[in-house]
C-alpha positions, 0 to 999 in steps of 0.5 A: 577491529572493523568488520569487512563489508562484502554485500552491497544493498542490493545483494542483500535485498536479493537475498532477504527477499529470496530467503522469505516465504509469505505466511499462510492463507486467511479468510477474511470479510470484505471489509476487513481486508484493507492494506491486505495482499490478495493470495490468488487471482480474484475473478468476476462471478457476477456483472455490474450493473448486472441490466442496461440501466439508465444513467439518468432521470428521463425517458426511454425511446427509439433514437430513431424516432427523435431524430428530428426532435427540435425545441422548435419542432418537438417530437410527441410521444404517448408516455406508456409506463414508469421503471425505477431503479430495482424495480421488478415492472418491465415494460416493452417500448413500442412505435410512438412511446415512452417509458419514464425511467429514473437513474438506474433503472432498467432500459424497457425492451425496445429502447436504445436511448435514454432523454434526459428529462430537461429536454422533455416537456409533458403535454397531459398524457403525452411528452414533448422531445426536444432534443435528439439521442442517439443509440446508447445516450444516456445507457450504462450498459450490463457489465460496464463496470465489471464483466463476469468472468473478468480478472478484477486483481492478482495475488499479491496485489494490495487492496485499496478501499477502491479496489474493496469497492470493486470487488464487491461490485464482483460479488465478492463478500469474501476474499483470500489473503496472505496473514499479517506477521505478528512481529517482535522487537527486542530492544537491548542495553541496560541504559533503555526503558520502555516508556511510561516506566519512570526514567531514573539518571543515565536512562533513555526511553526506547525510542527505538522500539517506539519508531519500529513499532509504529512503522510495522502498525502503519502496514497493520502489522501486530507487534510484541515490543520487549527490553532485554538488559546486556546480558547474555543469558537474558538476550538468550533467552529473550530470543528464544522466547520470542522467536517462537512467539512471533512470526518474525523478530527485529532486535535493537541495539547490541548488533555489531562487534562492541565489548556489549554487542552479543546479539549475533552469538546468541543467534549463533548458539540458538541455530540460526542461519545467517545470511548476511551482518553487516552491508555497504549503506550508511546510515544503518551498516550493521543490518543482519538477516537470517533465518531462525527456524524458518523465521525471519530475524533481523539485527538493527543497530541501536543509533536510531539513525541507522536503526531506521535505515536498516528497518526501511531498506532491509527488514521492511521489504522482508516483513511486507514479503512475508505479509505477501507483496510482490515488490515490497518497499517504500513507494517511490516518486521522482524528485528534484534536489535542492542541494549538494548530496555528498557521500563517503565511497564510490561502492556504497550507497549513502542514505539521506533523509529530507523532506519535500517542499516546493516545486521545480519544473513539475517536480518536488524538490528534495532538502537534505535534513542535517544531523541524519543521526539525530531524532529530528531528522528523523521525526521531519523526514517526508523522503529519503534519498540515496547516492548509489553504488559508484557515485559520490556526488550528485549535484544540486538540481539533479533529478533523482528517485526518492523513497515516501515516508509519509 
C-alpha cells in the first residue's frame, strides 16, 4: 500500500528548521574558527590602522606648499626627519620641511600629504618636489580599514578566512561560535559493508554512508558512520546507542513501509516524536524528521539517489541549523537550461542533477545528467535543479535557480 504524501518541500523545510535549535556556545582561537558560524555580535575594540600612516615610500608635506611644484619648477624642501613603519620617532612638519616616510609609517604632525618618492629628487640635504599632492594624497587615515566600535559581523554569519582577517585587524584573537554537530549515520541492510572490509558475493560497500559522510566533513562536521544488519533488535539498539552519542543522526536504508524497512517502528517505540515521513519530492520521497530527545533524527532512503536528495534539501539545512547558520542550504546561483526538464505532478518538486558547462548570455548553462538514480550521475553533478510545485515543465533556455554542489 502507498503511503499519502501530505507535506510539500517547503513545509517540510519549515518545520525542520522550526523544529532545531543551534548547539551551545564555544571559545575558539582565531585561527581556528574557519567555516564556523559567529554566536553574537562581534564589535571593533580597537582601529585599524590605529595612526594616519602613509600608503606609500616617499615624503610627508604641507600640500600647500607644493602646489606649484612642476618638474619644470620644482618645489625645494629642507628634509627634517625620517619615520618607518612601527617606529617609535615622531617628528613635527614645519614651514619649508620634509619628513622622508615609508609605507606604513606614521604621518608627522603637521603634514597632510604624502609624495610618492618617484616625484622627489634629492638635492644634498634638501629634496626637490615635482609634483603636486593635495591634502590626503597618499594618507591611509586611522580606522579606514576598521573603526572602533563598529560591527565587523553578526551572529550566525559564516567566517571566511577574509572575514578571519578582519577580525583580527578588530583585535580580536578570540571569537564565539556555535559547535559543530558531532553527527551519526546508521546504514541498515544485511547486503551492505563498510568499505576496507572484504566484499563476499551479493554485498555492496556503503557507498551511502560514504557520500553522507563526506558532505558532513565538506562543513567540518565529525561523524560516527556505523552498519546495522535488518534486524529489529540491532536497529533498536544501534539507535539508542547512537542517539545518545551523537548530536544528531541520519540512517540509510529501511526508511519506507517494505517487509525489512523498520527504521520508523523503532524510533517509535524509542519515543521519538515525529514530525513528518514521507514528503512530495523525487528523488528522495521517504525523508523522515523528528526529534528523539531533543535531537535531530533524520530517515534517508537507501537509493543512493534519493538518499542524497533527502540529505541535500532536508537533513543539510538541519544539520547546518543545528551548527548555527541563519539561512542554512546549499548556495545557489542563476543558470541557463540546456535542455527539456520534465517532471511527474504539478504538486511536486522534481529534482534534478546536472553539471555546469558553457555559457549563454552571462550565464552558465545547466545539462541534466541522465540516469539520476545512478552513482555517476551523482559523482559528475556540479548543480542540482528543480521543477517546483505547480509546474511539470520548464523549456529548454529558460533561466532558472540552481543549487552548487561543488
Amino acid at each position: 500500500m502507498g503511503k499519502k504524501m501530505s507535506l510539500g518541500l517547503q513545509e517540510a523545510l519549515n518545520l525542520t528548521l522550526e523544529s532545531i535549535r543551534p548547539l551551545p556556545v564555544e571559545s575558539v582561537e582565531l585561527i581556528e574558527s574557519l567555516d564556523r558560524t559567529v554566536a553574537a555580535d562581534l564589535y571593533a575594540v580597537v582601529d585599524s590602522p590605529s595612526l594616519d600612516a602613509s600608503l606609500k615610500d616617499g615624503y610627508a608635506v604641507l600640500s600647500a606648499e607644493v602646489a606649484d611644484a612642476t618638474p619644470e619648477k620644482p618645489v625645494r624642501l629642507r628634509r627634517a626627519g625620517y619615520m618607518a613603519a612601527g617606529g617609535e620617532t615622531q617628528s613635527k612638519l614645519t614651514s619649508g620641511t620634509t619628513v622622508r616616510v615609508l609605507t606604513g609609517a606614521r604621518i608627522p604632525e603637521g603634514a597632510d600629504a604624502v609624495v610618492s618618492e618617484e616625484f622627489v629628487n634629492p638635492a644634498g640635504h634638501d629634496v626637490l618636489v615635482t609634483i603636486f599632492a593635495e591634502p590626503g594624497r597618499n594618507i591611509l587615515p586611522r580606522g579606514s580599514d576598521v573603526a572602533c566600535p563598529k560591527c565587523i559581523i553578526r551572529s550566525g554569519r559564516h567566517i571566511s578566512p577574509g572575514l578571519a582577517g578582519l577580525l583580527a585587524a578588530a583585535g580580536h584573537s578570540r571569537v564565539p561560535v556555535f559547535k559543530k554537530p558531532l553527527v551519526g549515520i546508521v546504514g541498515t541492510g544485511d547486503e551492505i559493508v563498510l568499505p576496507g572490509e572484504p566484499l563476499r558475493e551479493g554485498k555492496l560497500y556503503a557507498s551511502n554512508l560514504v557520500t553522507l559522510a563526506a558532505w558532513c566533513n565538506k562543513y567540518r562536521m565529525k561523524t560516527r558512520l556505523t552498519i546495522v544488519p535488518d534486524h529489529y533488535d540491532a536497529i533498536f539498539n544501534t539507535l539508542k546507542t547512537m542517539a545518545a552519542e551523537t548530536d544528531a543522526v541520519m540512517t540509510s536504508g529501511g526508511a519506507w513501509t517494505g517487509d525489512r524497512d523498520r527504521v520508523a517502528q523503532v524510533l517509535e517505540r524509542l519515543g521519538w516524536q515525529e514530525v513528518f515521513h514521507g514528503i512530495r519530492i523525487g528523488p528522495g520521497k521517504a525523508v523522515g524528521f523528528g526529534m528523539l530527545d531533543k535531537k535531530p533524527i533524520f530517515i534517508l532512503s537507501g537509493v543512493p539517489s534519493a538518499n542524497l536528495m533527502g540529505f541535500l534539501q532536508i537533513a543539510l539545512p538541519g544539520l547546518l541549523s543545528l551548527a548555527g547558520q541563519v539561512n542554512p542550504g546549499l548556495p545557489r546561483m542563476q543558470a541557463r537550461l540546456g535542455a527539456e526538464l520534465r517532471g511527474r505532478e504539478p504538486d511536486w518538486t522534481d529534482f534534478f542533477f546536472g553539471t555546469l558547462e558553457g555559457h549563454d548570455g552571462g550565464l552558465p548553462i545547466f545539462h541534466p545528467l541522465p540516469g539520476r538514480s545512478r552513482l555517476w550521475s551523482i559523482a559528475e553533478a556540479g548543480a542540482v535543479a528543480s521543477i517546483p510545485e505547480g509546474q511539470t515543465v520548464i523549456p529548454a533556455g529558460a533561466v532558472i535557480s540552481v543549487q552548487l554542489l561543488q
